[in-house]
mmCIF file of the N, C-alpha and C atoms, coordinates in Angstrom:
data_MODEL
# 
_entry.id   MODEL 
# 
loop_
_atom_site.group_PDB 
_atom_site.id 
_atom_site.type_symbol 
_atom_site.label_atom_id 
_atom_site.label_alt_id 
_atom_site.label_comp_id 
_atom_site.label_asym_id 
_atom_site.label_entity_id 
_atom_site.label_seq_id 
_atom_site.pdbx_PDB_ins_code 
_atom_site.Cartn_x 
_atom_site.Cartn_y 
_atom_site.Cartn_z 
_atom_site.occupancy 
_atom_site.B_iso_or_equiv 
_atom_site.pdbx_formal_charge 
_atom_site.auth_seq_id 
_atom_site.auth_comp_id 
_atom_site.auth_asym_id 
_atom_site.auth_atom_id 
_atom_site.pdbx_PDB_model_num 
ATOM 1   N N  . UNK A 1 1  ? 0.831  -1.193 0.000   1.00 0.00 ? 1  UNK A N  1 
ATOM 2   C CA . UNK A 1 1  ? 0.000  0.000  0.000   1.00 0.00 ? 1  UNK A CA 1 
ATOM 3   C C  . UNK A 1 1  ? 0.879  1.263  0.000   1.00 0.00 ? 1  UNK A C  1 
ATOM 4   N N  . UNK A 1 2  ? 2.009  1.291  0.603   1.00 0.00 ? 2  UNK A N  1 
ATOM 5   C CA . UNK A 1 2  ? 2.796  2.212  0.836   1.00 0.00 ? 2  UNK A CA 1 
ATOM 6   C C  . UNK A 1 2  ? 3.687  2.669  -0.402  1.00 0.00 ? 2  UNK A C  1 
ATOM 7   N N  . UNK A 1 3  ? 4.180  1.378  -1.152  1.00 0.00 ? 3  UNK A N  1 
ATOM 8   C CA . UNK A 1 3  ? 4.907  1.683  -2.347  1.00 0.00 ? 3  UNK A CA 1 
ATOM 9   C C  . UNK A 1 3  ? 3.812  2.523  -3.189  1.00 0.00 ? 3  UNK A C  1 
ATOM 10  N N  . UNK A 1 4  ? 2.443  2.181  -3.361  1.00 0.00 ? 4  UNK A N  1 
ATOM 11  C CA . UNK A 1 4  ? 1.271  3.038  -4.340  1.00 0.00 ? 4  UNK A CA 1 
ATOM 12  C C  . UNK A 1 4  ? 1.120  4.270  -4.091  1.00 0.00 ? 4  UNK A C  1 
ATOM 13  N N  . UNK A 1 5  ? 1.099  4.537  -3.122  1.00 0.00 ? 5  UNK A N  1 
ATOM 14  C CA . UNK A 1 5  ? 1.238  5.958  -2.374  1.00 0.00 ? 5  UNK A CA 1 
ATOM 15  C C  . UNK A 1 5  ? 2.344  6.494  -2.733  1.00 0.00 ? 5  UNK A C  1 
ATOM 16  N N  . UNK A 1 6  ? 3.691  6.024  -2.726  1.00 0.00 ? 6  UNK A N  1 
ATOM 17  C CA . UNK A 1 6  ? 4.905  6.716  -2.882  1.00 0.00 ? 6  UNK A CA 1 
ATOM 18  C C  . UNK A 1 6  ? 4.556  6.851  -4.234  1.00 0.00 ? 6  UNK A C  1 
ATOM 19  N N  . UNK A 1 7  ? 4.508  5.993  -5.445  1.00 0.00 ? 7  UNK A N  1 
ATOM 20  C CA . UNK A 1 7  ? 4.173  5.915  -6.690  1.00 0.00 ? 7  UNK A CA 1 
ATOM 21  C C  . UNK A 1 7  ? 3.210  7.253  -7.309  1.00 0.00 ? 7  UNK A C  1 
ATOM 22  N N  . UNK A 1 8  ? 2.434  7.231  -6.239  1.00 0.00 ? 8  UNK A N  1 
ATOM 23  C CA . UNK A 1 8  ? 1.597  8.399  -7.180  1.00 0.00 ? 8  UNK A CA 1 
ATOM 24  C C  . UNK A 1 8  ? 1.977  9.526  -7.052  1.00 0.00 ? 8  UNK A C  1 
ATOM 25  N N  . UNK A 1 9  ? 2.347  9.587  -5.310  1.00 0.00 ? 9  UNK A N  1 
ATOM 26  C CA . UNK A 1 9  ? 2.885  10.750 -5.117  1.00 0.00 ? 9  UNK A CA 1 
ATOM 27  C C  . UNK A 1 9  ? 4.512  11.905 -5.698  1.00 0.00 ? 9  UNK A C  1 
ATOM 28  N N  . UNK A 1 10 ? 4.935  10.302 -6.098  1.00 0.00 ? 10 UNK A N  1 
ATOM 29  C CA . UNK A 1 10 ? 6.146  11.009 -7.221  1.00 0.00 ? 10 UNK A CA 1 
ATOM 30  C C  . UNK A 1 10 ? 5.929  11.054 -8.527  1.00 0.00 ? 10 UNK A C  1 
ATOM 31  N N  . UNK A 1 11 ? 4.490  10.535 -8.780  1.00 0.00 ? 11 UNK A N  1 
ATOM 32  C CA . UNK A 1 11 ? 4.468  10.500 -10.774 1.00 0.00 ? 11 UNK A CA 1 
ATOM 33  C C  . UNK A 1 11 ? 3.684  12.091 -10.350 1.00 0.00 ? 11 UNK A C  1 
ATOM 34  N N  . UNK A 1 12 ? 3.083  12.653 -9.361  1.00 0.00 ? 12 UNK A N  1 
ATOM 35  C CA . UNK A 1 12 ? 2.055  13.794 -9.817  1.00 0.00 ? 12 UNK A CA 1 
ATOM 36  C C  . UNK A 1 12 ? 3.317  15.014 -9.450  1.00 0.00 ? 12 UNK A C  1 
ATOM 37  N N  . UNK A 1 13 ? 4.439  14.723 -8.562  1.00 0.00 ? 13 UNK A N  1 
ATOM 38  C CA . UNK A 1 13 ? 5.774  15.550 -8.601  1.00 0.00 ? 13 UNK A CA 1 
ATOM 39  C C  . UNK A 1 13 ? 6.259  15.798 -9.552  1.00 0.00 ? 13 UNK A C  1 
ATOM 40  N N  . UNK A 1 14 ? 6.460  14.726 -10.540 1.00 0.00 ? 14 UNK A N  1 
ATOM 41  C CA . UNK A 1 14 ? 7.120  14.980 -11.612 1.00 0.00 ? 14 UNK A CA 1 
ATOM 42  C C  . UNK A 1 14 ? 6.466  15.768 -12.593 1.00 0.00 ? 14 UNK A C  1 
ATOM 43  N N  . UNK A 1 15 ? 4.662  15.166 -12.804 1.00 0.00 ? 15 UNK A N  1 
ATOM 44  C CA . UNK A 1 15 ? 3.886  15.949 -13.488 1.00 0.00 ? 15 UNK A CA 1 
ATOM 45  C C  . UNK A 1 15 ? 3.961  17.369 -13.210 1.00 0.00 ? 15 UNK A C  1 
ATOM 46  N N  . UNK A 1 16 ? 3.895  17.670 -12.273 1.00 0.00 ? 16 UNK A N  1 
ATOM 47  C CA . UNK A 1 16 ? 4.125  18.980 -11.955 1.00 0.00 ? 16 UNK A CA 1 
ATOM 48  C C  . UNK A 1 16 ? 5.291  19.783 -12.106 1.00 0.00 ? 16 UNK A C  1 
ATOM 49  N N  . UNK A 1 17 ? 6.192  19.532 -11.602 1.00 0.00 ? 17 UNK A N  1 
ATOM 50  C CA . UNK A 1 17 ? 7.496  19.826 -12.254 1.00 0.00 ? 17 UNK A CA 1 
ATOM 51  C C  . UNK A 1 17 ? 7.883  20.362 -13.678 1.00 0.00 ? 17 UNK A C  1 
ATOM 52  N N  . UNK A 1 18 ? 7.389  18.994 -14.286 1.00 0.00 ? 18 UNK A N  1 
ATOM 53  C CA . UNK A 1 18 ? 7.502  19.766 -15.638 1.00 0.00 ? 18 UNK A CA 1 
ATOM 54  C C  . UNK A 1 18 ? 6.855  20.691 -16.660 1.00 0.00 ? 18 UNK A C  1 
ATOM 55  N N  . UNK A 1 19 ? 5.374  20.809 -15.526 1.00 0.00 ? 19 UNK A N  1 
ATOM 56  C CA . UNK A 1 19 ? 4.215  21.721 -15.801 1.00 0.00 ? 19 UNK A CA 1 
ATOM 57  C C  . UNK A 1 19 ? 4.867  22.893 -15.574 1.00 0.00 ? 19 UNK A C  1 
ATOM 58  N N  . UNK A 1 20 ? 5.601  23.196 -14.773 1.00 0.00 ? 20 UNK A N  1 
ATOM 59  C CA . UNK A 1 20 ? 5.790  24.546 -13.800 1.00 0.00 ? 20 UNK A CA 1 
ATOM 60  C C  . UNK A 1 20 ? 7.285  24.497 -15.134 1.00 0.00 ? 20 UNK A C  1 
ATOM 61  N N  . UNK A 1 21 ? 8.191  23.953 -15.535 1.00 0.00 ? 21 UNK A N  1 
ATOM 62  C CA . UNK A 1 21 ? 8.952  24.030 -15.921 1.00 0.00 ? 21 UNK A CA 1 
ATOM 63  C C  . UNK A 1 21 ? 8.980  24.762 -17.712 1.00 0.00 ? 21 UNK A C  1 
ATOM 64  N N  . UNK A 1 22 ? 7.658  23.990 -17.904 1.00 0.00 ? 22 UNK A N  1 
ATOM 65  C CA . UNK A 1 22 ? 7.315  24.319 -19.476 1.00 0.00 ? 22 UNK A CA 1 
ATOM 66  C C  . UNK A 1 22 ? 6.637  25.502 -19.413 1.00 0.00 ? 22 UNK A C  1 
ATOM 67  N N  . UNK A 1 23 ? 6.190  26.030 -18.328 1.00 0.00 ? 23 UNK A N  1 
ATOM 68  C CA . UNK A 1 23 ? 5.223  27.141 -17.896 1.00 0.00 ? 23 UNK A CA 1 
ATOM 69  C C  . UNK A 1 23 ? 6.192  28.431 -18.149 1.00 0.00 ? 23 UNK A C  1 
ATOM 70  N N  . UNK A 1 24 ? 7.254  28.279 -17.250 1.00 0.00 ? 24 UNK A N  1 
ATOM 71  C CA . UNK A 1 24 ? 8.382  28.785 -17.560 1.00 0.00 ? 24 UNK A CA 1 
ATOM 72  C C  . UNK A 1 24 ? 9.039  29.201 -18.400 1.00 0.00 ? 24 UNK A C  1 
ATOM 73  N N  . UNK A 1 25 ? 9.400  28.260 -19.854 1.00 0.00 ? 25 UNK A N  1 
ATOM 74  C CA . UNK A 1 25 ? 9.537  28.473 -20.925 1.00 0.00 ? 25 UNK A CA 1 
ATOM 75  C C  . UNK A 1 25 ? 8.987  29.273 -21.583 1.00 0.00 ? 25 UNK A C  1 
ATOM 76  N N  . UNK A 1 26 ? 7.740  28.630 -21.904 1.00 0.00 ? 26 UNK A N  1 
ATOM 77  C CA . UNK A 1 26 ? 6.493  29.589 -22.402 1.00 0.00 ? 26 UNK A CA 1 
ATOM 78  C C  . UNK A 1 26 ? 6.938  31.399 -22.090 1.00 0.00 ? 26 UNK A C  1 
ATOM 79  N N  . UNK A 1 27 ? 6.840  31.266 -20.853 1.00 0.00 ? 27 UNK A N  1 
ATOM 80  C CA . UNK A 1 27 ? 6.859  32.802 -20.433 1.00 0.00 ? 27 UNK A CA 1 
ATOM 81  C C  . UNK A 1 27 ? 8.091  33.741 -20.591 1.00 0.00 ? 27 UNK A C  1 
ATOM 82  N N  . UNK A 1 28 ? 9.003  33.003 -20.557 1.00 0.00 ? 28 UNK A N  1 
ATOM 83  C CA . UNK A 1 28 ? 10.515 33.344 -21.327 1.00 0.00 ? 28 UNK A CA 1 
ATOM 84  C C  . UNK A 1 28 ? 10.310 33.550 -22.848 1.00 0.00 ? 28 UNK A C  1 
ATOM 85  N N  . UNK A 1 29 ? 10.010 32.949 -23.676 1.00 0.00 ? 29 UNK A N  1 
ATOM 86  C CA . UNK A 1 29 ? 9.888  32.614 -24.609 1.00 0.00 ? 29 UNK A CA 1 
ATOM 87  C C  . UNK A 1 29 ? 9.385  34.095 -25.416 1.00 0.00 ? 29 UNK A C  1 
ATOM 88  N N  . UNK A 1 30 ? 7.754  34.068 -24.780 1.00 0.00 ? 30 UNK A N  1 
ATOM 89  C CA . UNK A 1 30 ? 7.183  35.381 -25.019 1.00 0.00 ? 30 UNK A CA 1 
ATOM 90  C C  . UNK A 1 30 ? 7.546  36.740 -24.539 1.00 0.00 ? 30 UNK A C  1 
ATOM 91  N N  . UNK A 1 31 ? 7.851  36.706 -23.103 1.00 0.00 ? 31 UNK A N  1 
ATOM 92  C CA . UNK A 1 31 ? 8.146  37.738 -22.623 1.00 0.00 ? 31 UNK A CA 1 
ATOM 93  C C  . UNK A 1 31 ? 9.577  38.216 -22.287 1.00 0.00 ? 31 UNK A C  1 
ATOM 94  N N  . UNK A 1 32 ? 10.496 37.224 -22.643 1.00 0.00 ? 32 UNK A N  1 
ATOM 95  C CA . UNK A 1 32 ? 11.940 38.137 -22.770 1.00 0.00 ? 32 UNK A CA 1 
ATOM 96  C C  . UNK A 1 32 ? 12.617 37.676 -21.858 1.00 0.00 ? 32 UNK A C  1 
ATOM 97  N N  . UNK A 1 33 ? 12.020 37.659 -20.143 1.00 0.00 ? 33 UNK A N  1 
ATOM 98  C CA . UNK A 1 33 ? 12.568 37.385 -18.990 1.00 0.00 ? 33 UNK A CA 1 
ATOM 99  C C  . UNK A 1 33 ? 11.926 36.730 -18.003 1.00 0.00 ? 33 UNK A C  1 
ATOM 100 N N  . UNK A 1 34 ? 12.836 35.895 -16.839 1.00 0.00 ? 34 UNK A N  1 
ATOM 101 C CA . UNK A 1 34 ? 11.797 35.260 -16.094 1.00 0.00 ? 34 UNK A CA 1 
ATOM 102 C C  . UNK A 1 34 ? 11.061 35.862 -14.988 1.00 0.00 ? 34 UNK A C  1 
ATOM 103 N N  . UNK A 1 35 ? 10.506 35.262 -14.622 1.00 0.00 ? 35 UNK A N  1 
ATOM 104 C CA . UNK A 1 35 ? 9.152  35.728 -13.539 1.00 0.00 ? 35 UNK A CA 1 
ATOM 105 C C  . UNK A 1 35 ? 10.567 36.471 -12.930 1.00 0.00 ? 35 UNK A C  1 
ATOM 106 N N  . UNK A 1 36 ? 11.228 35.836 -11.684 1.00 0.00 ? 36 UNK A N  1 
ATOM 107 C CA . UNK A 1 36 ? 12.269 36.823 -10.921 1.00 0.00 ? 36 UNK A CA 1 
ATOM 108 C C  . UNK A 1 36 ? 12.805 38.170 -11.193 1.00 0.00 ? 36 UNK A C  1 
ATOM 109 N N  . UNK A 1 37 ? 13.182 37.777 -12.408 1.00 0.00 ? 37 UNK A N  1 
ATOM 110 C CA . UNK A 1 37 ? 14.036 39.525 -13.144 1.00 0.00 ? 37 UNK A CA 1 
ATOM 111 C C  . UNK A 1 37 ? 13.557 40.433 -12.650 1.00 0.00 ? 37 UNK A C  1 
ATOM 112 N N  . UNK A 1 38 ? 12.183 40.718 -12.670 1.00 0.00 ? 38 UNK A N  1 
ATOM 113 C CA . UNK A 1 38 ? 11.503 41.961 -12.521 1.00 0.00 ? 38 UNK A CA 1 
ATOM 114 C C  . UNK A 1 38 ? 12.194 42.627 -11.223 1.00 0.00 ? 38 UNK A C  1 
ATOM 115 N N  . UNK A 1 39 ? 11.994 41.765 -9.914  1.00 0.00 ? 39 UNK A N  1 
ATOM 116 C CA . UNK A 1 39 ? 12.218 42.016 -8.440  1.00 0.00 ? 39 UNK A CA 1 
ATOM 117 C C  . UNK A 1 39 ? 13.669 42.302 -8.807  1.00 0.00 ? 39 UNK A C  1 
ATOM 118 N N  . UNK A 1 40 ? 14.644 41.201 -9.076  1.00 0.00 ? 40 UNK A N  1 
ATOM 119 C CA . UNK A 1 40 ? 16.222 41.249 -8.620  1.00 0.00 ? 40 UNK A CA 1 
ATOM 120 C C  . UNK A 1 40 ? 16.816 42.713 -9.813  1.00 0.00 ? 40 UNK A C  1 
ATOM 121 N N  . UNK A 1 41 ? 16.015 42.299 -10.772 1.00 0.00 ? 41 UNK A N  1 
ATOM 122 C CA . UNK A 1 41 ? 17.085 43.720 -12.321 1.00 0.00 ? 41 UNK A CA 1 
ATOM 123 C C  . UNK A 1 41 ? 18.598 42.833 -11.852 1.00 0.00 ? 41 UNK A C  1 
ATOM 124 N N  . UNK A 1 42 ? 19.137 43.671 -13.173 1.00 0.00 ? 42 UNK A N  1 
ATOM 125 C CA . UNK A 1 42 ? 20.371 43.531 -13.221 1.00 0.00 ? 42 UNK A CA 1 
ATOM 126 C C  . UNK A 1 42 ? 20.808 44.493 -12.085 1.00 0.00 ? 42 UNK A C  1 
ATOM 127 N N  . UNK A 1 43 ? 20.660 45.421 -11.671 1.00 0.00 ? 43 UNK A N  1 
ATOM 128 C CA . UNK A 1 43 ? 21.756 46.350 -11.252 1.00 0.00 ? 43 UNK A CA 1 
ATOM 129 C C  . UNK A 1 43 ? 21.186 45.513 -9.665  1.00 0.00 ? 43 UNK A C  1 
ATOM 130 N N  . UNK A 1 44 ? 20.334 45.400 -9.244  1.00 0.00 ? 44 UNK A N  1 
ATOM 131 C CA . UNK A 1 44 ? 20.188 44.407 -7.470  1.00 0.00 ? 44 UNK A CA 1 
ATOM 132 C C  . UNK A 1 44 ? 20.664 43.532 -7.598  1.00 0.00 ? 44 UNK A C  1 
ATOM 133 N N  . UNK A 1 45 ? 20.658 42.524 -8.586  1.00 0.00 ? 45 UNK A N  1 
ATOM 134 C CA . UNK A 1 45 ? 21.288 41.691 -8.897  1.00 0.00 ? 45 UNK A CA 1 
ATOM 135 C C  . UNK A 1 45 ? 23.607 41.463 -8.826  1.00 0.00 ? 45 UNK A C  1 
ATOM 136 N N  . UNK A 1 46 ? 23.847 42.647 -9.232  1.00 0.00 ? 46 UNK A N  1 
ATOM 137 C CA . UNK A 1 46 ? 24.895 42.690 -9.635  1.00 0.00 ? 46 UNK A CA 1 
ATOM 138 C C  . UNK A 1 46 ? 25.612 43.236 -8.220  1.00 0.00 ? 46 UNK A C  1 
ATOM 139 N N  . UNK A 1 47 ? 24.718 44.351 -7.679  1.00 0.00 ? 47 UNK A N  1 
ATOM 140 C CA . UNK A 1 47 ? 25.055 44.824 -6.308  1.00 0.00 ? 47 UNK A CA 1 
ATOM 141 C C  . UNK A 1 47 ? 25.252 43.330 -5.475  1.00 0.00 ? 47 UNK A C  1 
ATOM 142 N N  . UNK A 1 48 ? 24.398 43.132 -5.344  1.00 0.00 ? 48 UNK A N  1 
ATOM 143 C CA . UNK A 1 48 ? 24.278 41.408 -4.253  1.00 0.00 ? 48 UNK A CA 1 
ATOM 144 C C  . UNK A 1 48 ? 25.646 40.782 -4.633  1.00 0.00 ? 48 UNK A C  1 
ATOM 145 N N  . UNK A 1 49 ? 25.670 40.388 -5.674  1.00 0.00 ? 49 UNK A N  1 
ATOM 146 C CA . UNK A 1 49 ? 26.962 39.679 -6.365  1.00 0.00 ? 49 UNK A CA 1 
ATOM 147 C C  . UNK A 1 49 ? 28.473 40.402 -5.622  1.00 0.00 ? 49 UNK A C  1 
ATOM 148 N N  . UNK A 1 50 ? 28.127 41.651 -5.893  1.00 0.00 ? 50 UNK A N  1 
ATOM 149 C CA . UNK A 1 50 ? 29.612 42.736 -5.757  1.00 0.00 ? 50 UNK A CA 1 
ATOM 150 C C  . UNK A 1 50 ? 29.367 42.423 -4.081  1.00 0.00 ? 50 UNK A C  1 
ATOM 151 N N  . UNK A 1 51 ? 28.550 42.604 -3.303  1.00 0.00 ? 51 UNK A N  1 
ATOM 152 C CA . UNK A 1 51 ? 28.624 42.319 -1.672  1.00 0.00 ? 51 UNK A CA 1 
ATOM 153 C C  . UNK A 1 51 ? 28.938 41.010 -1.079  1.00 0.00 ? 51 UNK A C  1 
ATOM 154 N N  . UNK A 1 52 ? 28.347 40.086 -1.633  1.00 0.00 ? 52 UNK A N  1 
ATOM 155 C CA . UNK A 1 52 ? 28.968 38.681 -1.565  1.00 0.00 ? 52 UNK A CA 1 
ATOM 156 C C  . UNK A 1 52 ? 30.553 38.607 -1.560  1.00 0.00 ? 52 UNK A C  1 
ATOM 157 N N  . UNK A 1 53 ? 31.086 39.242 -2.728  1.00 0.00 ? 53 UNK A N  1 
ATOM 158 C CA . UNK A 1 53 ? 32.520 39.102 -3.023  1.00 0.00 ? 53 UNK A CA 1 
ATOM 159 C C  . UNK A 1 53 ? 33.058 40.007 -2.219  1.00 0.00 ? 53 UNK A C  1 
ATOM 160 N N  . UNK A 1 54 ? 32.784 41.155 -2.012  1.00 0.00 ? 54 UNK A N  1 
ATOM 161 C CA . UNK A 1 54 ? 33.601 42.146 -0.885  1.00 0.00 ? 54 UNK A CA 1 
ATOM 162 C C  . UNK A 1 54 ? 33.371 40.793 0.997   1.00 0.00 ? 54 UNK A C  1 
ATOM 163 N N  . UNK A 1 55 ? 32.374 40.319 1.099   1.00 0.00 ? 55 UNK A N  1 
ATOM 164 C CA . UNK A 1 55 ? 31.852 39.939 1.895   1.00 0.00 ? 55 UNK A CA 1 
ATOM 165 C C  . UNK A 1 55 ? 33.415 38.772 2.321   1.00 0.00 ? 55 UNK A C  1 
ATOM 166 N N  . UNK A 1 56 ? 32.949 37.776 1.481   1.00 0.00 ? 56 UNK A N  1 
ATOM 167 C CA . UNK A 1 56 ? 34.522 36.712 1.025   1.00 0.00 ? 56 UNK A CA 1 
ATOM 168 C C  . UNK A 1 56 ? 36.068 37.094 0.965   1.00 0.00 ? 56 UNK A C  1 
ATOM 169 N N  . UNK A 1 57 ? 35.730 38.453 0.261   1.00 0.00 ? 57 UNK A N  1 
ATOM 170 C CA . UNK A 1 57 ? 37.168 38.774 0.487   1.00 0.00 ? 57 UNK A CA 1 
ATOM 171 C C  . UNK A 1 57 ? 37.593 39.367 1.627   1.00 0.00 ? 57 UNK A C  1 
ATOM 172 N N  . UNK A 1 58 ? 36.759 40.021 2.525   1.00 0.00 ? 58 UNK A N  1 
ATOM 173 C CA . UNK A 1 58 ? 37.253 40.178 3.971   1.00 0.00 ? 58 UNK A CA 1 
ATOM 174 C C  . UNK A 1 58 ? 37.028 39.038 4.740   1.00 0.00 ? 58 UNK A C  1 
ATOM 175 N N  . UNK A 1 59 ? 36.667 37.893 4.178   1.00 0.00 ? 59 UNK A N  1 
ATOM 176 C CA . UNK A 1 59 ? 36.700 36.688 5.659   1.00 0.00 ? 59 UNK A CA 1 
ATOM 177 C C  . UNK A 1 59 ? 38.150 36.079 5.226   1.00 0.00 ? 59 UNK A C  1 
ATOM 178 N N  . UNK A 1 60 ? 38.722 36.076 3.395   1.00 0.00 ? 60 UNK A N  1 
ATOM 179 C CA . UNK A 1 60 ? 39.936 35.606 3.719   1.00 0.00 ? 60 UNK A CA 1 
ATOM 180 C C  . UNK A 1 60 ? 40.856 36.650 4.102   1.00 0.00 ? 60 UNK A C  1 
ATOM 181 N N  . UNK A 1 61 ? 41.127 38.063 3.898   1.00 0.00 ? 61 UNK A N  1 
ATOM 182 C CA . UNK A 1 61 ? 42.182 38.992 4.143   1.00 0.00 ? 61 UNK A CA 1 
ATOM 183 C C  . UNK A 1 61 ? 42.125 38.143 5.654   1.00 0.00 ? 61 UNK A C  1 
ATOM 184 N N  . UNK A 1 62 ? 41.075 38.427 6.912   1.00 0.00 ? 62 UNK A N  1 
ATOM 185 C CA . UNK A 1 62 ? 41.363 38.079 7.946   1.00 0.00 ? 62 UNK A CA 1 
ATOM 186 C C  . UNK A 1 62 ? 42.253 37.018 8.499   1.00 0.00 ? 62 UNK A C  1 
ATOM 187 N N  . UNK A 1 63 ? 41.452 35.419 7.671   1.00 0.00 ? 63 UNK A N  1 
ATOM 188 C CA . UNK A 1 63 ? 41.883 34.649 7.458   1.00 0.00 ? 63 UNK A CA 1 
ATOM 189 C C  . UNK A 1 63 ? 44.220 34.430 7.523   1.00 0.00 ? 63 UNK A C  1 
ATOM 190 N N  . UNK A 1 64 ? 44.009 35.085 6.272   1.00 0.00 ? 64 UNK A N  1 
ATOM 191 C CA . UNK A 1 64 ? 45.239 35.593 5.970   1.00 0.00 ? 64 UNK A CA 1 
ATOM 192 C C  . UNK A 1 64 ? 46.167 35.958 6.837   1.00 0.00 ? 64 UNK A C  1 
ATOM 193 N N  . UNK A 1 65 ? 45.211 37.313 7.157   1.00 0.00 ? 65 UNK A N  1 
ATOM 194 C CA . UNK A 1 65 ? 46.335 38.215 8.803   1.00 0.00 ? 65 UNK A CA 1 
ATOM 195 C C  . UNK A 1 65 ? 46.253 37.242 9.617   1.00 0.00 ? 65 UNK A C  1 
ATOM 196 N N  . UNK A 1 66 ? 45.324 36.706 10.372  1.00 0.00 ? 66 UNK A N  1 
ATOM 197 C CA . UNK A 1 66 ? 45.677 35.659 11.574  1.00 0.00 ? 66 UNK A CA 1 
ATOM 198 C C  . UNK A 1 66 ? 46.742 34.557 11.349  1.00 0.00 ? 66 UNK A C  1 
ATOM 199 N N  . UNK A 1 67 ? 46.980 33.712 10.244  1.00 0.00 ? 67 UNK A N  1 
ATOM 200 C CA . UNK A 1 67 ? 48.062 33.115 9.949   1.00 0.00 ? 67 UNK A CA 1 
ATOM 201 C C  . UNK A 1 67 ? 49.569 33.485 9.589   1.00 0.00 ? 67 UNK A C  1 
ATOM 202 N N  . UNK A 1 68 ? 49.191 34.957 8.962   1.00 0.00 ? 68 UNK A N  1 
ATOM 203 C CA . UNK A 1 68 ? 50.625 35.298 8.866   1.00 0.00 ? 68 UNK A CA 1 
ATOM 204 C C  . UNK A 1 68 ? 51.516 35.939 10.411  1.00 0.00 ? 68 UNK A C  1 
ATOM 205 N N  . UNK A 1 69 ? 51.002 35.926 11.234  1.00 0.00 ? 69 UNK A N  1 
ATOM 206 C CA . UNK A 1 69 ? 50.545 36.623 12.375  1.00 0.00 ? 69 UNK A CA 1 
ATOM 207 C C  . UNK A 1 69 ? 52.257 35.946 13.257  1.00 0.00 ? 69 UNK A C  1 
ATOM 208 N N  . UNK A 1 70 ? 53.273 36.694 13.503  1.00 0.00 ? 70 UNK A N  1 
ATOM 209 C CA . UNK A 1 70 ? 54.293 35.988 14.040  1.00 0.00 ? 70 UNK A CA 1 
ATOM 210 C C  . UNK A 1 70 ? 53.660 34.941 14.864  1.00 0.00 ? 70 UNK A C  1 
ATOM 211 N N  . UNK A 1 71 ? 54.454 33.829 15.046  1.00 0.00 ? 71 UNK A N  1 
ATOM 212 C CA . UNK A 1 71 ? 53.865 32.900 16.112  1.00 0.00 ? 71 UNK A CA 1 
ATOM 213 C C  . UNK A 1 71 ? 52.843 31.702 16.036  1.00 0.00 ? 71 UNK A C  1 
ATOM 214 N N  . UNK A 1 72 ? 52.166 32.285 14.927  1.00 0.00 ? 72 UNK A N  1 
ATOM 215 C CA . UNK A 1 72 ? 50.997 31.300 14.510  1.00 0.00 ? 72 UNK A CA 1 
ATOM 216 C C  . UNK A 1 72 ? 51.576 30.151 13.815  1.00 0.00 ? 72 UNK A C  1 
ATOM 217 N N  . UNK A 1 73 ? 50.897 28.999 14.197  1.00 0.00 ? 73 UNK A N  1 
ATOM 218 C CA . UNK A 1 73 ? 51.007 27.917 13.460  1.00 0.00 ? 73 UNK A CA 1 
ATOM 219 C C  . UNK A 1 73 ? 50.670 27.862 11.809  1.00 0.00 ? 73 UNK A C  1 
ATOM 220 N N  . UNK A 1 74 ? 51.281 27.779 11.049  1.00 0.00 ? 74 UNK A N  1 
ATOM 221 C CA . UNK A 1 74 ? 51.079 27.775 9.369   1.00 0.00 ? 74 UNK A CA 1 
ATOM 222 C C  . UNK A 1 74 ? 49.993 26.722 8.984   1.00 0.00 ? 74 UNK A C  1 
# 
């Protein structure tokens, strides 16, 4: 009983999936860009990106100074 249950419940996942997936297309297709774009744009988009990387590059500079740090173990 349990395998039928799992069974349906992953054939109507998949159905769906690829509903939402082709849905997608479609709307790309016609309209240029996806549902998200609107909210993120390029320029929120690109900001986020540029803060991430400033973000990373001060956890290794730190990184860095604490090891080069006389005394510290390498």
């Amino acid at each position: 009983m349990k395998r039928k249950i799992w069974i349906v419940l992953l054939t109507l996942g998949a159905i769906g999936g690829f509903a939402v997936g082709f849905a997608r297309l479609h709307h790309y297709r016609h309209h240029g860009h996806w549902h998200g774009s609107g909210h993120w744009g390029h320029g929120r988009h690109a900001a986020f990106e540029r803060h991430v990387a400033e973000v990373c590059t001060e956890a290794a500079g730190k990184v860095f100074a604490a090891k080069t740090k006389p005394g510290a173990s390498p």
